[in-house]
Kinemage of the C-alpha trace (Angstrom):
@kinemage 1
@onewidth
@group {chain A} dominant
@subgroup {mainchain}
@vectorlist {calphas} color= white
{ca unk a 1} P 0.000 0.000 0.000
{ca unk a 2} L 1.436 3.371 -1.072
{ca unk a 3} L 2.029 5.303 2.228
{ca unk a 4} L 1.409 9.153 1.609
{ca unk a 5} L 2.225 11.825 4.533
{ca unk a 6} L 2.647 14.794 2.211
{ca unk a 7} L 0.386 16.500 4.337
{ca unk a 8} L 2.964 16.266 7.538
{ca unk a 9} L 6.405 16.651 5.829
{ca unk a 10} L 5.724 20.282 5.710
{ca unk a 11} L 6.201 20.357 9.220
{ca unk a 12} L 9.621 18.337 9.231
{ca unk a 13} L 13.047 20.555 9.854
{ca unk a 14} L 15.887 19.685 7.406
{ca unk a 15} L 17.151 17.870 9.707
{ca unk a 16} L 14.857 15.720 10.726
{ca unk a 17} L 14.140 15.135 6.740
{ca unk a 18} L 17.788 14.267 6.407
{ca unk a 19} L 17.457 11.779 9.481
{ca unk a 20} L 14.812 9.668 7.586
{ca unk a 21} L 15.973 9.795 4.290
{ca unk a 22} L 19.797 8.680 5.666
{ca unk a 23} L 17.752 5.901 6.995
{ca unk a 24} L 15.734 4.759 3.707
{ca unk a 25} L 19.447 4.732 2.283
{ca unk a 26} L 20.270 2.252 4.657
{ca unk a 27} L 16.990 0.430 4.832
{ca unk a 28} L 16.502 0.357 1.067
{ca unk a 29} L 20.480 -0.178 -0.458
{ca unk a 30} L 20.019 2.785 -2.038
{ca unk a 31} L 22.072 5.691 -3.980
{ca unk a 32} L 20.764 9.110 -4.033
{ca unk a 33} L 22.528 11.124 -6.975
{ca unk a 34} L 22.474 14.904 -7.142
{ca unk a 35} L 23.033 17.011 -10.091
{ca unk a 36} L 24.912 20.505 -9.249
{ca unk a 37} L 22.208 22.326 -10.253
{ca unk a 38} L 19.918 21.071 -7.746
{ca unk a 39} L 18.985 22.995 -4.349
{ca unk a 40} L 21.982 22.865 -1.689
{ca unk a 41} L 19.826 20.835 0.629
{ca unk a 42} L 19.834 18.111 -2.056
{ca unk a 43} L 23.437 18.357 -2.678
{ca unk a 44} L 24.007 17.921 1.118
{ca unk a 45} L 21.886 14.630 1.099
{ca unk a 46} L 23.354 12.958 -1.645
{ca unk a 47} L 25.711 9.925 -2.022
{ca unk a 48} L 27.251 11.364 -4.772
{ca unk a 49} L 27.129 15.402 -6.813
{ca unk a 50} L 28.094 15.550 -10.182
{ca unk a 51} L 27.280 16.653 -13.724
{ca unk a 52} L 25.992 14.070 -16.204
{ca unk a 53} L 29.011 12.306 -16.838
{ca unk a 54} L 30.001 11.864 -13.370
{ca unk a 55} L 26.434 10.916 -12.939
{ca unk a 56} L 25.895 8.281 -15.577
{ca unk a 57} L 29.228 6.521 -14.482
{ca unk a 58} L 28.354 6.228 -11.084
{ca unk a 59} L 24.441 4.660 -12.041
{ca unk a 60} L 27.208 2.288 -14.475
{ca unk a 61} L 28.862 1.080 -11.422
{ca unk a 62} L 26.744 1.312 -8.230
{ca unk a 63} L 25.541 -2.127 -6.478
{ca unk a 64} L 22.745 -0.473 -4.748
{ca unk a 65} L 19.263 -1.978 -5.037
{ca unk a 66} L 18.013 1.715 -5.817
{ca unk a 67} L 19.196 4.294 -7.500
{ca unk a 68} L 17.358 7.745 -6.469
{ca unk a 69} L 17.746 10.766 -9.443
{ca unk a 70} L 17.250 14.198 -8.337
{ca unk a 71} L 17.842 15.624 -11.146
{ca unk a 72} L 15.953 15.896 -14.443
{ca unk a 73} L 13.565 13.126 -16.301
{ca unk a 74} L 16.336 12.463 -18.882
{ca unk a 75} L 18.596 11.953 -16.383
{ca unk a 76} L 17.119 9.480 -14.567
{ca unk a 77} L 16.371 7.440 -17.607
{ca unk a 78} L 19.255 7.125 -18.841
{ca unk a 79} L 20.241 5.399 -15.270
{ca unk a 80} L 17.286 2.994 -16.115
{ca unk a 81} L 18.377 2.366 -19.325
{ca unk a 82} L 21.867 1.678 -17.615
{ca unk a 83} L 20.096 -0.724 -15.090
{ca unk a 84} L 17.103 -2.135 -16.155
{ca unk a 85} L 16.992 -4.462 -13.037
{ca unk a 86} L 17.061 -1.583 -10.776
{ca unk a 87} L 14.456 0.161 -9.251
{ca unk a 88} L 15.071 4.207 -10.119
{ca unk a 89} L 12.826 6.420 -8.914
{ca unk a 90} L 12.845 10.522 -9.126
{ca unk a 91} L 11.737 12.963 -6.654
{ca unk a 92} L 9.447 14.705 -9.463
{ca unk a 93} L 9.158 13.075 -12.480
{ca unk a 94} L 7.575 16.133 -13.722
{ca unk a 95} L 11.005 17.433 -13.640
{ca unk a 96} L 11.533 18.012 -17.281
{ca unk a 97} L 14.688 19.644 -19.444
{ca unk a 98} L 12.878 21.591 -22.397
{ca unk a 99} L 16.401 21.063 -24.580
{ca unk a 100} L 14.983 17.962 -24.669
{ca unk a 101} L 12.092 18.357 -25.404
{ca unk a 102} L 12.833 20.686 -28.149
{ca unk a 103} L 13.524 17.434 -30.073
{ca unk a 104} L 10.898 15.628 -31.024
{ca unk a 105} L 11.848 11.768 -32.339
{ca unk a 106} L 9.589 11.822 -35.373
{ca unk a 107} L 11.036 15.307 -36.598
{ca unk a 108} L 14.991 14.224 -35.907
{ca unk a 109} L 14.189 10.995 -37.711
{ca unk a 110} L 13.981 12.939 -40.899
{ca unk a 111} L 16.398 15.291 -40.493
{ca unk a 112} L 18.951 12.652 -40.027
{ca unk a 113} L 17.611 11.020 -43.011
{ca unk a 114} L 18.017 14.142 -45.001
{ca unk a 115} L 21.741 13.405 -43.921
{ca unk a 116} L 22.488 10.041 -45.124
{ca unk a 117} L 25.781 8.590 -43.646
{ca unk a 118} L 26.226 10.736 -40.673
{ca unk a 119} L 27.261 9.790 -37.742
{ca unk a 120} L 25.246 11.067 -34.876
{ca unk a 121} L 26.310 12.711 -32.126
{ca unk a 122} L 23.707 13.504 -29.450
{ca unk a 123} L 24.004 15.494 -26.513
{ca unk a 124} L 22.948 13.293 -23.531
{ca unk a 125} L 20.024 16.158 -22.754
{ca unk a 126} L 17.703 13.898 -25.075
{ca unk a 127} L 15.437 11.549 -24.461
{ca unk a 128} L 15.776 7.635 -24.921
{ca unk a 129} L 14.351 7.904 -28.220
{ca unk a 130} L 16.737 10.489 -29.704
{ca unk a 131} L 19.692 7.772 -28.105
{ca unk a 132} L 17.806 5.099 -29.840
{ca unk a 133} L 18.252 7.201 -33.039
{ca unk a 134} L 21.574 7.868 -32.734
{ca unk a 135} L 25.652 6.387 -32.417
{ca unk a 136} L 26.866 8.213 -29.717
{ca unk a 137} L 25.529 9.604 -26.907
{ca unk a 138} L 28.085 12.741 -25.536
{ca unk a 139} L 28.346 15.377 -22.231
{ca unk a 140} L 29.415 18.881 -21.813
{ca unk a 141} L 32.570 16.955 -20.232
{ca unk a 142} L 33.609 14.202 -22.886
{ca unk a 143} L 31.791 15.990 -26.209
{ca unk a 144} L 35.155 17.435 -27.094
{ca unk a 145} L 37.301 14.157 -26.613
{ca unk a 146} L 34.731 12.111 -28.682
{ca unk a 147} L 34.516 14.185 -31.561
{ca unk a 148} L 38.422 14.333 -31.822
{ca unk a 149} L 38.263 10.399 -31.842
{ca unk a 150} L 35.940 10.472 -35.103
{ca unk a 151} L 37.867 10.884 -38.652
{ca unk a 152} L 37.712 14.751 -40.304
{ca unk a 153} L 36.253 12.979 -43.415
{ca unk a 154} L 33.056 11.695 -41.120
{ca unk a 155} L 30.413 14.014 -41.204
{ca unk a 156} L 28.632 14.371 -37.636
{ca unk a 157} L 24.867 15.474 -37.081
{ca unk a 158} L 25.496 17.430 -33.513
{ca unk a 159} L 22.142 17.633 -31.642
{ca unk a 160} L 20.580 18.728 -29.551
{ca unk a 161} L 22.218 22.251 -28.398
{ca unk a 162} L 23.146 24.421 -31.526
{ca unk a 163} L 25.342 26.598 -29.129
{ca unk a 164} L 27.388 23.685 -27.650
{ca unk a 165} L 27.598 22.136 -30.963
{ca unk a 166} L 28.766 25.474 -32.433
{ca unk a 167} L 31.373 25.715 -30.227
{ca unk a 168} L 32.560 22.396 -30.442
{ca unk a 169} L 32.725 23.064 -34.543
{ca unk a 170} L 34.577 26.332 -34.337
{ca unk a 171} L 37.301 24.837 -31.698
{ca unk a 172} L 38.184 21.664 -33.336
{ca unk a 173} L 38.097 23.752 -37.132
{ca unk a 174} L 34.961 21.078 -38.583
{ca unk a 175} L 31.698 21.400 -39.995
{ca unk a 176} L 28.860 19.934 -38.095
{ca unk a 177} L 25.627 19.886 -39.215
{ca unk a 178} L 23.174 21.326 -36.188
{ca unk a 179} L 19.694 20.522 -35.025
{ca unk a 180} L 18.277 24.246 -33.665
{ca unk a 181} L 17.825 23.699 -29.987
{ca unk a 182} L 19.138 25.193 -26.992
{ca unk a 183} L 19.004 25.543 -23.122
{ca unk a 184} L 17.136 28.299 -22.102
{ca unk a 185} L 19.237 29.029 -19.171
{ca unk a 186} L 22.395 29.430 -20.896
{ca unk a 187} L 20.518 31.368 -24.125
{ca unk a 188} L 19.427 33.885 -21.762
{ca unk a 189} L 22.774 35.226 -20.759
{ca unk a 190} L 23.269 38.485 -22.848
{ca unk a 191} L 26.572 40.008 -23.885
{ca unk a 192} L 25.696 43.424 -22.216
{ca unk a 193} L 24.464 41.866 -18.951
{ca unk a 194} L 27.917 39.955 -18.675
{ca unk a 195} L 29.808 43.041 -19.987
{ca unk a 196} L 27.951 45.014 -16.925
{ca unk a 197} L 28.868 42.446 -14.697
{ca unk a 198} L 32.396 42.234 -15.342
{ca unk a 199} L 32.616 46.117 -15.225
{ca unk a 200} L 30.679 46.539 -12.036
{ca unk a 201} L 33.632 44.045 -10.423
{ca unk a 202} L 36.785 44.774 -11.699
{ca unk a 203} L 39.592 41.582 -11.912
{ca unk a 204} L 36.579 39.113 -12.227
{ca unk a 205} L 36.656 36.586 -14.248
{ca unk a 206} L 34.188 35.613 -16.626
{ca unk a 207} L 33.698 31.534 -16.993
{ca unk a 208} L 30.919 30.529 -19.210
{ca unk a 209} L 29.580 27.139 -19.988
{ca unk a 210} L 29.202 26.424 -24.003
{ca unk a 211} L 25.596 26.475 -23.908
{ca unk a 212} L 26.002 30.051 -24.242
{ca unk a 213} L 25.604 31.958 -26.965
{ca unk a 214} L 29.023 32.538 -28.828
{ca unk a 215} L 28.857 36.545 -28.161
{ca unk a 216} L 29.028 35.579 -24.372
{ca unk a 217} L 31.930 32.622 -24.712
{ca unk a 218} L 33.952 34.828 -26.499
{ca unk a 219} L 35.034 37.360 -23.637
{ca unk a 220} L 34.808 34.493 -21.509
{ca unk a 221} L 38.431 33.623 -19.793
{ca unk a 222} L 37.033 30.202 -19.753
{ca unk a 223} L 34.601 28.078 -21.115
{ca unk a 224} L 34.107 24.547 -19.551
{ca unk a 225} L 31.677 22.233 -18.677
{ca unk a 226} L 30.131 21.946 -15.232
{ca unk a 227} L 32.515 19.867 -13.625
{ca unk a 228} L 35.215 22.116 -15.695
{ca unk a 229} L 34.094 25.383 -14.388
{ca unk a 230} L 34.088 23.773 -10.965
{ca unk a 231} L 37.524 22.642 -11.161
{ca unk a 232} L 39.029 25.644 -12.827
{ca unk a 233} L 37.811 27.733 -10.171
{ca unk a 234} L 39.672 25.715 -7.790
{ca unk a 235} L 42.529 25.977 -9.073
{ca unk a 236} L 43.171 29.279 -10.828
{ca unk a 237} L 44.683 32.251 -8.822
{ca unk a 238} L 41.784 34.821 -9.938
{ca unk a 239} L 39.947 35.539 -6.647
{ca unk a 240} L 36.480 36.735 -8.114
{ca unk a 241} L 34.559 35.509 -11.133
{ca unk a 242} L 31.448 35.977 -12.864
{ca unk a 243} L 30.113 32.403 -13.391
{ca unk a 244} L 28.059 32.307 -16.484
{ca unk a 245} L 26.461 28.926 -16.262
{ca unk a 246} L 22.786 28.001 -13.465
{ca unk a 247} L 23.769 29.328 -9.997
{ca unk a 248} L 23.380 26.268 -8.355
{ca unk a 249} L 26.904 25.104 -8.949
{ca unk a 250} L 27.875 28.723 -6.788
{ca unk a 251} L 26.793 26.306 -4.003
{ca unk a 252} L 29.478 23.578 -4.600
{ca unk a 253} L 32.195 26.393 -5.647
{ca unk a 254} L 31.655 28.156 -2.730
{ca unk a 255} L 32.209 24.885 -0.456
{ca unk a 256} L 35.520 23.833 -2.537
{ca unk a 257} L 36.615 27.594 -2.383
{ca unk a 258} L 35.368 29.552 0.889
{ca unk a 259} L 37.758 32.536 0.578
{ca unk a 260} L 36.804 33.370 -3.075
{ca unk a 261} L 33.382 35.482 -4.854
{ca unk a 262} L 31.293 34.181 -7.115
{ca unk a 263} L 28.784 36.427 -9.158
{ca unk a 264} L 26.195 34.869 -10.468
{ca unk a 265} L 25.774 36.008 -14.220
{ca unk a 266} L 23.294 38.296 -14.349
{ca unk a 267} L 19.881 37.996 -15.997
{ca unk a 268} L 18.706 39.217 -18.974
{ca unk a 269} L 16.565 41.998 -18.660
{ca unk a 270} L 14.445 41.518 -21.205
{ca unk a 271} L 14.179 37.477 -20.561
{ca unk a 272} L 14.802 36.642 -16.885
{ca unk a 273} L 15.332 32.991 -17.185
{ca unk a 274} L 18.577 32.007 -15.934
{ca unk a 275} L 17.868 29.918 -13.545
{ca unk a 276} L 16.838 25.965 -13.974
{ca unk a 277} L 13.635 25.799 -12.353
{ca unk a 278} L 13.246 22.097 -13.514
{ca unk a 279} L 16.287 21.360 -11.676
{ca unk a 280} L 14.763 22.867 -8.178
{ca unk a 281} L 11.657 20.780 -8.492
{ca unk a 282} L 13.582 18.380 -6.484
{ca unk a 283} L 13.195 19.010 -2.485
{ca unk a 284} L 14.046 17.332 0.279
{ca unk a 285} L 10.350 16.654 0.941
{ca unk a 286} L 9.666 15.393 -2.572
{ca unk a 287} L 12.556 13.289 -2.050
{ca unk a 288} L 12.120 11.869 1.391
{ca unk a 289} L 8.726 11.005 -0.079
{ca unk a 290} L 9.556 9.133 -3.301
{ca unk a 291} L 11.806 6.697 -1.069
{ca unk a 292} L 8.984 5.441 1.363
{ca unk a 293} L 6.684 5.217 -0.973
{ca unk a 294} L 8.803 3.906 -3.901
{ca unk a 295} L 7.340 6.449 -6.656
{ca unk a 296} L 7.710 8.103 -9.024
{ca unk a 297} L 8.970 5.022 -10.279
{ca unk a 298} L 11.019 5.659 -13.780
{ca unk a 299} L 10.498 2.852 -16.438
{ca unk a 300} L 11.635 2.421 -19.972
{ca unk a 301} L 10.174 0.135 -22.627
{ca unk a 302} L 12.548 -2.836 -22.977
{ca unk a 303} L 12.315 -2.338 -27.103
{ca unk a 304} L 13.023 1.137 -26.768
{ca unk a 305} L 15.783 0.868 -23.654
{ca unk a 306} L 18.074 -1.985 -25.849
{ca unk a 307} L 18.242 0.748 -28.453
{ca unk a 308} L 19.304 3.742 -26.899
{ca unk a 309} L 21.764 1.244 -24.786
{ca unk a 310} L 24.589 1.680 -27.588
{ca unk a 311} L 24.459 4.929 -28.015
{ca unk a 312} L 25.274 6.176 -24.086
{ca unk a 313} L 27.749 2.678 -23.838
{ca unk a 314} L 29.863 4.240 -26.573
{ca unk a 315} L 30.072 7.323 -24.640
{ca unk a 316} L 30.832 5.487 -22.009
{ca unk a 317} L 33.831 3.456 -23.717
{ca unk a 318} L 35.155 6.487 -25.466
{ca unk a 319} L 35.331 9.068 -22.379
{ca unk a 320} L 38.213 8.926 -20.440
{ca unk a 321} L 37.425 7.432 -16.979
């Protein structure tokens, strides 16, 4: 019987929350996994914080009995389709990633007809049936290294982030031909609001992820991935920086480098949409909840999880560990 106390987990501190879910880990053999986008309460909770890559490796490997996603839906799927044996659930399944859905299978199926003899290369914010549909499955991390392993004379359908795949193109000098989506966190960043930033504090640095748009990246001092930006920030000797990416990774940054400021990138005035609000529909509540009563449960046809499989096992082989 599904046991629902929604109605009294308002009243529950953090602490308490983190108290009971601690012992569903124990009780169930489960993971919890945490994107760096996610609230800082959820970060605190988890087994393991990381960006997809890191993420997707550790669903590869873990012997838990249940793997726990607070992330977003494609996310968690992909663990599924990882470890079909597995119960996964998610904290909101509602929790969505609109680059994602701004590729619909039927619609990618003919343009990579329209492209015969292209290999595709899909950016692991997809869903299982854009995987299914294509040969390798990449990150913000690993896109880079993969597309350096494929020969110049291969032509490569990049999907689904035009600005990622953009940048990827103009850095490693080759055409790529570019489904039209983006992230509507990272489009919103404007040159003039990160120009304004960078005046308003003096000796910042500005580190941008490369689901910008290309008139941000290129005053950028560096462009990275999550986990890049992270680790950059760590270890440069700039004291200040204007982080051009969703704010929640200020939380981990912050934590790694106490002593240092980081600014979030400001918004666009005339869009105000930097900030992942997908990514926050996970709470401590939500997820203290989907552990006692087992749901939202996250399942993937068997038909449809065998053919996205290749794609994101590729990735795996061809990313350095």
């Amino acid at each position: 019987m599904t046991r629902n106390f929604a109605s009294t987990t308002a009243s529950l501190s953090h602490e308490e929350l983190f108290r009971r879910i601690n012992a569903l880990k124990k009780e169930m053999n489960a993971l919890v996994l945490a994107h760096y986008y996610t609230l800082p309460e959820i970060q605190q909770i988890a087994d393991i914080v990381g960006d997809s890559l890191a993420l997707a490796r550790a669903a590869e490997k873990t012997d838990a009995d249940v793997i726990v996603f607070a992330g977003v839906y494609f996310m968690a799927e992909t663990a599924k389709i990882l470890n079909p044996g597995k119960l996964v659930l998610m904290p909101d399944a509602r929790a969505g990633c609109p680059l994602a859905d701004s590729c619909p299978a039927e619609e990618f199926r003919k343009f990579k007809a329209e492209h015969p003899g292209a290999l595709v290369i899909t950016y692991i914010n997809s869903t299982a049936e854009i995987k299914a549909l294509s040969d390798i499955t990449c990150t913000s991390s690993n896109a880079e290294e993969i597309i350096r392993q494929i020969p110049q004379s291969q032509q490569i359908i990049f999907g689904p982030d035009r600005n990622l795949g953009g940048y990827l193109a103009k850095k490693l000098g080759r055409e790529m031909i570019l489904w039209q989506g983006y992230c509507y966190v990272h489009e919103e960043f404007s040159e003039s609001s990160v120009l304004n930033a960078c005046r308003e504090h003096p000796g910042a640095e500005l580190i941008a992820h490369p689901e910008c748009r290309e008139e941000v990246l290129r005053h950028a001092a560096f462009i990275g991935s999550t986990k890049a930006l992270l680790e950059y920030t760590v270890n440069s000797s700039a004291q200040t920086f204007v982080v051009a990416t969703e704010p929640g990774i200020i939380y981990e940054m912050l934590r790694r480098s106490p002593l240092k400021t980081f600014i979030p990138a400001p918004k666009d005035p005339g869009n105000p949409r930097t900030l992942c609000t997908q990514m926050k529909q996970n709470t401590l509540e939500k997820l203290y909840l989907s552990m006692l009563n087992r749901k939202p449960e996250i399942m993937v046809d068997e038909t449809l999880r065998l053919a996205s499989l290749g794609s994101i096992q590729r990735m795996l082989e061809m990313s350095p560990a």
